[in-house]
N, CA, C, O and CB atoms as a CASP TS submission, in Angstrom:
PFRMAT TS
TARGET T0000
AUTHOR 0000-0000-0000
METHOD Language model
MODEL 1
PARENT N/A
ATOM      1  N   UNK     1       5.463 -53.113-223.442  1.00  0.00           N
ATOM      2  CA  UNK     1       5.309 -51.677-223.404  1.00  0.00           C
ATOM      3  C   UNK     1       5.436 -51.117-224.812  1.00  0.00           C
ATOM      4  O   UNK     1       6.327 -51.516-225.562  1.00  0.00           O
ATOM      5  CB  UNK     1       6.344 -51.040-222.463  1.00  0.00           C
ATOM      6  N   UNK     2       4.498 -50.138-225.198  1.00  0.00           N
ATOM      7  CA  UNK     2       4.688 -49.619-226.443  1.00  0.00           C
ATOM      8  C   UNK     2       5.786 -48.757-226.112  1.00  0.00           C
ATOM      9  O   UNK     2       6.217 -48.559-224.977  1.00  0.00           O
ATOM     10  CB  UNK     2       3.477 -48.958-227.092  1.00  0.00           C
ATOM     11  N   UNK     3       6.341 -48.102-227.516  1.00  0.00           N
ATOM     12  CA  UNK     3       7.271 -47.123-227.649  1.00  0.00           C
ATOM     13  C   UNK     3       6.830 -45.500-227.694  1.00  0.00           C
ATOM     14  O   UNK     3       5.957 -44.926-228.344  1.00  0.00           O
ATOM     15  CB  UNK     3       7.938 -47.503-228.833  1.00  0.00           C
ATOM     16  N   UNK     4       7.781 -45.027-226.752  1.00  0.00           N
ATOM     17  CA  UNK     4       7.126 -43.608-226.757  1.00  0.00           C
ATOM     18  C   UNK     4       6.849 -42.675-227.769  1.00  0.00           C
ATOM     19  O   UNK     4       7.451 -42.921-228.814  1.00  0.00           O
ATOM     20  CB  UNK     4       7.738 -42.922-226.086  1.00  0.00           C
ATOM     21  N   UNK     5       5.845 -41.290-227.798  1.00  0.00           N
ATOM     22  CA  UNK     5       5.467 -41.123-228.837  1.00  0.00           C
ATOM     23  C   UNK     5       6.290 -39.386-228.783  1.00  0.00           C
ATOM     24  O   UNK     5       5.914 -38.714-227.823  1.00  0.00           O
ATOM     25  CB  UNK     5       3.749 -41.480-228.993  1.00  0.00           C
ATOM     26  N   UNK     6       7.178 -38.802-229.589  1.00  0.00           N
ATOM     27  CA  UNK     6       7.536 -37.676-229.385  1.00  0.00           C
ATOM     28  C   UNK     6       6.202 -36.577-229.965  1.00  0.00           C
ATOM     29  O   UNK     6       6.076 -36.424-231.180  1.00  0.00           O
ATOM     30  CB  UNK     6       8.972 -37.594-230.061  1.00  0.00           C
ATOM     31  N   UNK     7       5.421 -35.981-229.161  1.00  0.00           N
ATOM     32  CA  UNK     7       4.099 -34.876-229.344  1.00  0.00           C
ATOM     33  C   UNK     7       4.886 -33.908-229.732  1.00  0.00           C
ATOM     34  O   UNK     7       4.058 -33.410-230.495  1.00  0.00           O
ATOM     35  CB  UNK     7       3.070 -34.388-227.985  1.00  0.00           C
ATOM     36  N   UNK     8       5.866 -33.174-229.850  1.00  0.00           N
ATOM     37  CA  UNK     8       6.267 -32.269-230.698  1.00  0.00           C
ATOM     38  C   UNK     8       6.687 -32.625-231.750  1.00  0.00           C
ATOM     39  O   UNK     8       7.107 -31.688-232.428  1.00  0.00           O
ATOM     40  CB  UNK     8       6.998 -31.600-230.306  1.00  0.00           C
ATOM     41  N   UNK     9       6.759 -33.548-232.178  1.00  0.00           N
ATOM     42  CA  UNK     9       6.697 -34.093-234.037  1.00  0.00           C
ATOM     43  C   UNK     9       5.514 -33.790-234.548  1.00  0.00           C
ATOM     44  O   UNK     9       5.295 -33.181-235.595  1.00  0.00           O
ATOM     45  CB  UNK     9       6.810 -35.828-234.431  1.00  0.00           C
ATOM     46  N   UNK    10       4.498 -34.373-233.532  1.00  0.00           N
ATOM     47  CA  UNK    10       3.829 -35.098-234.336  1.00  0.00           C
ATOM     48  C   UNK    10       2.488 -33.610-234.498  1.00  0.00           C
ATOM     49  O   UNK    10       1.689 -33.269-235.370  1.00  0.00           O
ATOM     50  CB  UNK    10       3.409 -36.879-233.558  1.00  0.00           C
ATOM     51  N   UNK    11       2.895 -33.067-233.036  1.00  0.00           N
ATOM     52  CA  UNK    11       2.109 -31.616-233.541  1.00  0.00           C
ATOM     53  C   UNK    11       2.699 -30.642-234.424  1.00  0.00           C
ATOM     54  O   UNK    11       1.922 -29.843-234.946  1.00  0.00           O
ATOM     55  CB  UNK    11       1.805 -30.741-232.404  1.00  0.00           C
ATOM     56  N   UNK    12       4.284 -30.532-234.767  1.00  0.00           N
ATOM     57  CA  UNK    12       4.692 -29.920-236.366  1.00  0.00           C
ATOM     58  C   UNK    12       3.982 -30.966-237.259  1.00  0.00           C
ATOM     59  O   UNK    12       2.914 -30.483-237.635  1.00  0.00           O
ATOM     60  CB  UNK    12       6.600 -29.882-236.796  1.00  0.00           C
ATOM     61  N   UNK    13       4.138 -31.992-237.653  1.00  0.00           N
ATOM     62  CA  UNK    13       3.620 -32.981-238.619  1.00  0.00           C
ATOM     63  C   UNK    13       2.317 -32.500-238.768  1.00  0.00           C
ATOM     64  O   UNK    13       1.962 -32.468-239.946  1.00  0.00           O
ATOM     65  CB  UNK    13       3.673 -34.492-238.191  1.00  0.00           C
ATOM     66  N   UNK    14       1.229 -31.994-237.701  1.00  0.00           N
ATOM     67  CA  UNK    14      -0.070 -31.769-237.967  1.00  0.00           C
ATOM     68  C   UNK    14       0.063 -30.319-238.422  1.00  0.00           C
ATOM     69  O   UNK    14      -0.577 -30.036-239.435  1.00  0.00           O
ATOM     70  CB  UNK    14      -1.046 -32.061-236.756  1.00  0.00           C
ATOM     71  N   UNK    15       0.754 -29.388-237.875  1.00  0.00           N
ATOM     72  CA  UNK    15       0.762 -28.418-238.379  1.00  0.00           C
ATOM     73  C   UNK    15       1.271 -27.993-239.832  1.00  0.00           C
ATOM     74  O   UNK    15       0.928 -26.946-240.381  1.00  0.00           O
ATOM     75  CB  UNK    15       1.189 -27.956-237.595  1.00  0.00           C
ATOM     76  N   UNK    16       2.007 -28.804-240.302  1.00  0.00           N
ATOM     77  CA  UNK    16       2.739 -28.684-241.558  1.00  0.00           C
ATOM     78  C   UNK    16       1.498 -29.540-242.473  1.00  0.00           C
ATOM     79  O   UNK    16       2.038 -29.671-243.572  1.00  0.00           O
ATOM     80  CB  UNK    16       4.517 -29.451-241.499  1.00  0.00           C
ATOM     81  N   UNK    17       1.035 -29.756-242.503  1.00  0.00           N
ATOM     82  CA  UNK    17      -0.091 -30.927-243.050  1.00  0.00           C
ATOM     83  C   UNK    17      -1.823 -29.469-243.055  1.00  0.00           C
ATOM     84  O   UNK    17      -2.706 -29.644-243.894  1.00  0.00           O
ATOM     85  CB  UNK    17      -0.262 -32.928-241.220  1.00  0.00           C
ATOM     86  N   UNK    18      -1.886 -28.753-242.451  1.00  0.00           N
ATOM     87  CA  UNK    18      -3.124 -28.366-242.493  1.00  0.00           C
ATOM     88  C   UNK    18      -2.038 -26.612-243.373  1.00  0.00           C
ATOM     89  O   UNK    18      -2.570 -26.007-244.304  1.00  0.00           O
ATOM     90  CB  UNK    18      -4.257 -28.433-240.530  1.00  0.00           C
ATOM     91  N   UNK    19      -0.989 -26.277-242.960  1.00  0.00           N
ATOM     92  CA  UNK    19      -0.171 -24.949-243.436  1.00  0.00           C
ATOM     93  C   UNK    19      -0.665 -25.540-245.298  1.00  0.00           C
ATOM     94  O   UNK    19      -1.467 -24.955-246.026  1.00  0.00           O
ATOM     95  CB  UNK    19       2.165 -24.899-242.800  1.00  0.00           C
ATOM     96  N   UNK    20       0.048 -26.706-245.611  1.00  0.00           N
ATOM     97  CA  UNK    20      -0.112 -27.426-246.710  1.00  0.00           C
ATOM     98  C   UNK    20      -1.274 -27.210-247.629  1.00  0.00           C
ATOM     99  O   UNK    20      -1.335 -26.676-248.737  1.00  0.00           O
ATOM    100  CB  UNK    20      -0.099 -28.610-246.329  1.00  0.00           C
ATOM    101  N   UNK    21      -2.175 -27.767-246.871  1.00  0.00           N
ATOM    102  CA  UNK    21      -3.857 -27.792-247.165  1.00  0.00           C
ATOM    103  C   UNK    21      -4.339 -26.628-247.545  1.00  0.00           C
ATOM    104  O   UNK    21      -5.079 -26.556-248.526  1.00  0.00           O
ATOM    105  CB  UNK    21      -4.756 -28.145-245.979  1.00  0.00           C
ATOM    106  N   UNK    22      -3.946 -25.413-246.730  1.00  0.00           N
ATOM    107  CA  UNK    22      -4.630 -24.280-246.822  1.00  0.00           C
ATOM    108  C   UNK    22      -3.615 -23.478-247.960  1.00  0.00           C
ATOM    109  O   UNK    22      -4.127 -22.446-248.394  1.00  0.00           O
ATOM    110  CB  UNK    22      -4.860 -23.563-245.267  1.00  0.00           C
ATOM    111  N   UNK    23      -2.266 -23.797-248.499  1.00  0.00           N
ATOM    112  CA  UNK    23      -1.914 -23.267-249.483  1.00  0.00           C
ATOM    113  C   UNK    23      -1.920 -23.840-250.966  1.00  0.00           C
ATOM    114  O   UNK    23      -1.406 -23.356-251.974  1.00  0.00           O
ATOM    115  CB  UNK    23      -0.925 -22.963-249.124  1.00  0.00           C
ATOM    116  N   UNK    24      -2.711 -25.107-250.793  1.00  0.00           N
ATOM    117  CA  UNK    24      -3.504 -25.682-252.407  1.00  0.00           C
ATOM    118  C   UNK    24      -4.560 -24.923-252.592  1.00  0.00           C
ATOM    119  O   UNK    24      -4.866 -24.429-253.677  1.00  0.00           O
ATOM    120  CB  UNK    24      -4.158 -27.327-252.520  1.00  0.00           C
ATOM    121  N   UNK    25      -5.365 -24.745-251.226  1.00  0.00           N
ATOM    122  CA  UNK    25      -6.719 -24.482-251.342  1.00  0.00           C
ATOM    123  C   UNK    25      -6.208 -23.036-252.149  1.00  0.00           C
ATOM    124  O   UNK    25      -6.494 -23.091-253.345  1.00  0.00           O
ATOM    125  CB  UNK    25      -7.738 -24.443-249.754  1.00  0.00           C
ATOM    126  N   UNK    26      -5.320 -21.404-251.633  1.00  0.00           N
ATOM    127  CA  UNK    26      -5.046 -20.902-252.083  1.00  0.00           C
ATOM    128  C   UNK    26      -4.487 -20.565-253.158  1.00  0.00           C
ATOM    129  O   UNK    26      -4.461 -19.413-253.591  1.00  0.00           O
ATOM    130  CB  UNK    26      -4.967 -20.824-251.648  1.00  0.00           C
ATOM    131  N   UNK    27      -3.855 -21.807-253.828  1.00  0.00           N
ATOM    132  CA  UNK    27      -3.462 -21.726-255.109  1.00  0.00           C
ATOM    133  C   UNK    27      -4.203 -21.840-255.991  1.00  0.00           C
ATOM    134  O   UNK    27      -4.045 -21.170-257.012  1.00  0.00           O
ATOM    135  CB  UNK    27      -2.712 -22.374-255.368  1.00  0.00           C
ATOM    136  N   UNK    28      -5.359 -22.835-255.839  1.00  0.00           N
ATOM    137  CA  UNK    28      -6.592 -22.789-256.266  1.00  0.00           C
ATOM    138  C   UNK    28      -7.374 -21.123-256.480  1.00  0.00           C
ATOM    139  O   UNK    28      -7.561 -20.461-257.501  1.00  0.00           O
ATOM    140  CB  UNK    28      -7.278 -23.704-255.215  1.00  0.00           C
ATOM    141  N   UNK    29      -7.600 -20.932-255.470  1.00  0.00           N
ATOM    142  CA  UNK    29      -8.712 -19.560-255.324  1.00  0.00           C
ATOM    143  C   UNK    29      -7.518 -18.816-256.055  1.00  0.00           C
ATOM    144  O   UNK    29      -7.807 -18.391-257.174  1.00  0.00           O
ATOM    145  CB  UNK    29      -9.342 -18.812-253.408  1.00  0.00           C
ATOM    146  N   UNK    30      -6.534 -18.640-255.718  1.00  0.00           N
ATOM    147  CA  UNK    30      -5.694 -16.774-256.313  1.00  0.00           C
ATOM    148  C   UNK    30      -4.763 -17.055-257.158  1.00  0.00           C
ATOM    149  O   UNK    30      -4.056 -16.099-257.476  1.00  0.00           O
ATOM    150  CB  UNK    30      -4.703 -15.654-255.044  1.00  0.00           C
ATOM    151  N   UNK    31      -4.543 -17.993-257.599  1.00  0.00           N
ATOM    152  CA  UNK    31      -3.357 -18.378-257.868  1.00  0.00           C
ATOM    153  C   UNK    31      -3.403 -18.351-259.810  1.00  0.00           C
ATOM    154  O   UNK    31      -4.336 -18.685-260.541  1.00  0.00           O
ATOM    155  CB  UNK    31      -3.097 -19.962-256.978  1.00  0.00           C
ATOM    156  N   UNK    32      -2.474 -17.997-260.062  1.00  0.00           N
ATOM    157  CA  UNK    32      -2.846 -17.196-261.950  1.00  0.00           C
ATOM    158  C   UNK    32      -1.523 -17.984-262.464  1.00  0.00           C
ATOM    159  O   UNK    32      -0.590 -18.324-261.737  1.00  0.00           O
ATOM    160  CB  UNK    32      -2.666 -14.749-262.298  1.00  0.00           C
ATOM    161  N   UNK    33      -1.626 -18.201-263.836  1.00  0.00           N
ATOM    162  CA  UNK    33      -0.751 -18.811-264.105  1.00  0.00           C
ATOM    163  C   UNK    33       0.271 -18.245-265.145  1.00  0.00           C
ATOM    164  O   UNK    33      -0.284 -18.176-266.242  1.00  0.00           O
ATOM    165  CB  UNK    33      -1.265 -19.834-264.347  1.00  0.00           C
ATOM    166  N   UNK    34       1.591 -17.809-265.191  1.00  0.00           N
ATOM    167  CA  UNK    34       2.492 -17.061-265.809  1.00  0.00           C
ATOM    168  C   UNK    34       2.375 -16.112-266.654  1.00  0.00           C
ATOM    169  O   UNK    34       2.933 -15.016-266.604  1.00  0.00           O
ATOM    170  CB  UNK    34       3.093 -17.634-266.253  1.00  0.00           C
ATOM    171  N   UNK    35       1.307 -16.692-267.825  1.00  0.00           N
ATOM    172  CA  UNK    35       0.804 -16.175-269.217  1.00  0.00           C
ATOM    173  C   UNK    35      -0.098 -15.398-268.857  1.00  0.00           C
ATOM    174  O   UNK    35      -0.332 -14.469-269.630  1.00  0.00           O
ATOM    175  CB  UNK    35       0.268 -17.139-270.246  1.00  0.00           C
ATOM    176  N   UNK    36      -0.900 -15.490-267.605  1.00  0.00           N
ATOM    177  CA  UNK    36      -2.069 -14.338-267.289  1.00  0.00           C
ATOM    178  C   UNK    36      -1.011 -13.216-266.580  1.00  0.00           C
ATOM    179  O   UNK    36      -1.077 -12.073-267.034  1.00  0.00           O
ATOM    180  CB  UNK    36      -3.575 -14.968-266.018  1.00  0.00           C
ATOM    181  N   UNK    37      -0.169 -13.445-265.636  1.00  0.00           N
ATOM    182  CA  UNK    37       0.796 -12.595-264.368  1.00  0.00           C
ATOM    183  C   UNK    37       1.238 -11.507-265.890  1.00  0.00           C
ATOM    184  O   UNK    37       0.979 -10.304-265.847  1.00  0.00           O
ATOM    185  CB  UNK    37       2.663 -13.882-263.219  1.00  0.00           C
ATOM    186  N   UNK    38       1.777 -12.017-266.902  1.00  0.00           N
ATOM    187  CA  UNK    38       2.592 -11.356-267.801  1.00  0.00           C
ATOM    188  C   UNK    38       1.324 -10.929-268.661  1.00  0.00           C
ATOM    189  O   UNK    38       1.648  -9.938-269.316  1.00  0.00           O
ATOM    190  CB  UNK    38       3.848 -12.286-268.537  1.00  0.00           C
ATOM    191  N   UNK    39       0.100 -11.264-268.896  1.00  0.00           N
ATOM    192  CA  UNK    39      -0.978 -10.411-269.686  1.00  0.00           C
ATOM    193  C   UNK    39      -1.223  -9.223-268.461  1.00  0.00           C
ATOM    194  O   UNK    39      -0.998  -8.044-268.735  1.00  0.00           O
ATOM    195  CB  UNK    39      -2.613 -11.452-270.172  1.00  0.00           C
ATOM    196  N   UNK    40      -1.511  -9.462-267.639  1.00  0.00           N
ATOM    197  CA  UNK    40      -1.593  -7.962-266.690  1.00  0.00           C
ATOM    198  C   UNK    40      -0.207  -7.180-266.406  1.00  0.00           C
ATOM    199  O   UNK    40      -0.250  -6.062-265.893  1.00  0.00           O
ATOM    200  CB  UNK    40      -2.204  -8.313-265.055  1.00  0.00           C
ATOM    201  N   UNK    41       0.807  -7.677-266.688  1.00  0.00           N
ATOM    202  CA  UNK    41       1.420  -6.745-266.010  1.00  0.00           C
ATOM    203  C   UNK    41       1.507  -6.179-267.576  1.00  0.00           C
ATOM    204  O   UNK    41       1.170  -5.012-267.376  1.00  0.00           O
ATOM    205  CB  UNK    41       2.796  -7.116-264.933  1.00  0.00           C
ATOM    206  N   UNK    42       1.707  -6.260-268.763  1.00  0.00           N
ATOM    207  CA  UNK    42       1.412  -5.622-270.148  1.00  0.00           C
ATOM    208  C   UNK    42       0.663  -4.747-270.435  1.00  0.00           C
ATOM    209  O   UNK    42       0.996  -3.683-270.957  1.00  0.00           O
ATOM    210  CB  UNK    42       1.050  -6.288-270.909  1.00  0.00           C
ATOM    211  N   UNK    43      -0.665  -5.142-270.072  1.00  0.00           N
ATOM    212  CA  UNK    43      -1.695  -3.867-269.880  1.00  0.00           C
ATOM    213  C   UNK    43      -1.517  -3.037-268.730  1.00  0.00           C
ATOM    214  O   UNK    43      -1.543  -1.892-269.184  1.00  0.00           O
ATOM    215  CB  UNK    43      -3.137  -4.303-269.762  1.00  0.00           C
ATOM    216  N   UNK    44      -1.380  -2.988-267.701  1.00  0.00           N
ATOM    217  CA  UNK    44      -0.786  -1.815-266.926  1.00  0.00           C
ATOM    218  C   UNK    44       0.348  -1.027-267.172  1.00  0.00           C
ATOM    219  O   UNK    44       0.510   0.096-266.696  1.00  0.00           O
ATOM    220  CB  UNK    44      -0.539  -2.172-265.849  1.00  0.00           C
ATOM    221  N   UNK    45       1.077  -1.564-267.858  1.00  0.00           N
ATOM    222  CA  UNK    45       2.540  -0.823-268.410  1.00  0.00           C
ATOM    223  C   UNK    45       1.467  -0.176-270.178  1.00  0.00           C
ATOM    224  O   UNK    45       1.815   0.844-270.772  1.00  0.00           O
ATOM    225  CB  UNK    45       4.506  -2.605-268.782  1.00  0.00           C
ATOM    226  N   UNK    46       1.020  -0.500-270.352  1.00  0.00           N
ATOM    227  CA  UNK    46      -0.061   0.238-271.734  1.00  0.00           C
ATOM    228  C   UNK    46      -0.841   1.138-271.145  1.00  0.00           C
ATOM    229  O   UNK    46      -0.798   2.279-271.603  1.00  0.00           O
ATOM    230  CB  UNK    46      -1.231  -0.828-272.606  1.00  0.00           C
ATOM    231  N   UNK    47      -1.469   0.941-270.341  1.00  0.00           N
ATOM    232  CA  UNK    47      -2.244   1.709-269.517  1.00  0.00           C
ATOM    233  C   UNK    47      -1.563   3.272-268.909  1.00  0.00           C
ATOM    234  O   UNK    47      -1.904   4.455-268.900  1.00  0.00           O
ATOM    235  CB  UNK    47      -2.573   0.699-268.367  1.00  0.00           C
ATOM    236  N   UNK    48      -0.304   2.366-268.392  1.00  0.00           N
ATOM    237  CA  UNK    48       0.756   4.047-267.549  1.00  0.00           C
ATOM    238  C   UNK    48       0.952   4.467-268.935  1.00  0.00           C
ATOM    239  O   UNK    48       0.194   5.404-269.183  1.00  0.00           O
ATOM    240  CB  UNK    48       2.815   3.823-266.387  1.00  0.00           C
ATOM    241  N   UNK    49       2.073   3.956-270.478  1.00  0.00           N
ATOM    242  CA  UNK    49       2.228   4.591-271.458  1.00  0.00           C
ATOM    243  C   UNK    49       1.213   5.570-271.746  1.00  0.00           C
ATOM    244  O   UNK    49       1.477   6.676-272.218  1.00  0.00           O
ATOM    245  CB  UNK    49       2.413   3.817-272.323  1.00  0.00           C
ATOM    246  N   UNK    50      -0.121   5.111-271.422  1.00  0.00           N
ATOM    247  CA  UNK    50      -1.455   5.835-272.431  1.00  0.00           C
ATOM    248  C   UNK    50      -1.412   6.927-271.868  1.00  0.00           C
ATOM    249  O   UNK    50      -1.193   7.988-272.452  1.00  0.00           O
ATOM    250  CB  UNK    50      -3.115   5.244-272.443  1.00  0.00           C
ATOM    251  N   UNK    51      -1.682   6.761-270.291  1.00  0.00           N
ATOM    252  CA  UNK    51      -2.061   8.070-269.348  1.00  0.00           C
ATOM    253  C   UNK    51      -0.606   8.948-269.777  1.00  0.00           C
ATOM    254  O   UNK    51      -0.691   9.929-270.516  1.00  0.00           O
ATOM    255  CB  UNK    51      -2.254   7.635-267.275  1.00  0.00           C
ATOM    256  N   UNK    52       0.538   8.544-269.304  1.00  0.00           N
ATOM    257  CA  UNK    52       1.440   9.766-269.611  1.00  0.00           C
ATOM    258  C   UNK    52       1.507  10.030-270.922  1.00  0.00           C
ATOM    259  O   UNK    52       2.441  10.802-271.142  1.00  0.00           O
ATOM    260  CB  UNK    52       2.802   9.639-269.167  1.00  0.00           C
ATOM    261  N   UNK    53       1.027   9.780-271.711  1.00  0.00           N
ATOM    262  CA  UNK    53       1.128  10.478-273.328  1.00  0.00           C
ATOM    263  C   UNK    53       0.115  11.445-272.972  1.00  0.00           C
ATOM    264  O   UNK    53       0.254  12.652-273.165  1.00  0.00           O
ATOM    265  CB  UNK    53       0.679   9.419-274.908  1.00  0.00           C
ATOM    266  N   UNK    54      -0.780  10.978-272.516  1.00  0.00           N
ATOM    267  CA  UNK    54      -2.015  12.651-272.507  1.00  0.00           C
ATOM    268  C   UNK    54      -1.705  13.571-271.312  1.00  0.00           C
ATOM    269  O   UNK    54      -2.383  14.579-271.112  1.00  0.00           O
ATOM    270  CB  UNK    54      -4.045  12.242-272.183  1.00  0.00           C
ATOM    271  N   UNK    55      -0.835  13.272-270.641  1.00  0.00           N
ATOM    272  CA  UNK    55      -0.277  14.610-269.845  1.00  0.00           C
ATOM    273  C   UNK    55      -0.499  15.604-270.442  1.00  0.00           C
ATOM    274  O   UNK    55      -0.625  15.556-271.665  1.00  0.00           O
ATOM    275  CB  UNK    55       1.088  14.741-269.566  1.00  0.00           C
ATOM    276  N   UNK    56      -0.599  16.677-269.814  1.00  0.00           N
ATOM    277  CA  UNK    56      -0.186  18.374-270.397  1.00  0.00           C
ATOM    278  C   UNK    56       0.646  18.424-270.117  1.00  0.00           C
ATOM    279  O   UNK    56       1.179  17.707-269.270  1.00  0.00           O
ATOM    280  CB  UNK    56      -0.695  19.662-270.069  1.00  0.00           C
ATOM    281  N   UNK    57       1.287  19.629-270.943  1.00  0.00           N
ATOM    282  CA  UNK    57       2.563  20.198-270.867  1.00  0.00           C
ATOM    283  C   UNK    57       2.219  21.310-269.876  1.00  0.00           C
ATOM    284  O   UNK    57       1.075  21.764-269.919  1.00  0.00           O
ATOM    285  CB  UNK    57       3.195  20.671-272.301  1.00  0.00           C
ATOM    286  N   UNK    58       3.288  21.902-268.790  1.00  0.00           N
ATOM    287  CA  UNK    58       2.681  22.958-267.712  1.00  0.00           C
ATOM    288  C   UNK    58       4.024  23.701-267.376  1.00  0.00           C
ATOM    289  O   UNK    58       4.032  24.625-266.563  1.00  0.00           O
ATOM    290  CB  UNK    58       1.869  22.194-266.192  1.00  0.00           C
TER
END
């Protein structure tokens, strides 16, 4: 007799295996790497400086 097979392992095991897959694939497509995260967030903080310097006074 073979040994039994526990199906709730082995369907987390499949599920943790495709969760996996689909967050390389995403790191791939969106995924930016430190030196870019910190070049945008620089220019948006230049960007807010710029706009509130040309405020009016009211």
């Amino acid at each position: 007799m073979s040994t039994p097979i526990n199906l709730n392992k082995v369907k987390k095991e499949r599920n943790r295996a495709s969760r996996k897959a689909r967050a390389d694939e995403n790191a791939v497509a969106f995924g930016q790497t430190k030196l870019q995260k910190e070049q945008l967030k620089a220019r948006a903080e230049k960007i807010a400086r710029n706009l509130e310097a040309h405020k009016r006074e009211t």
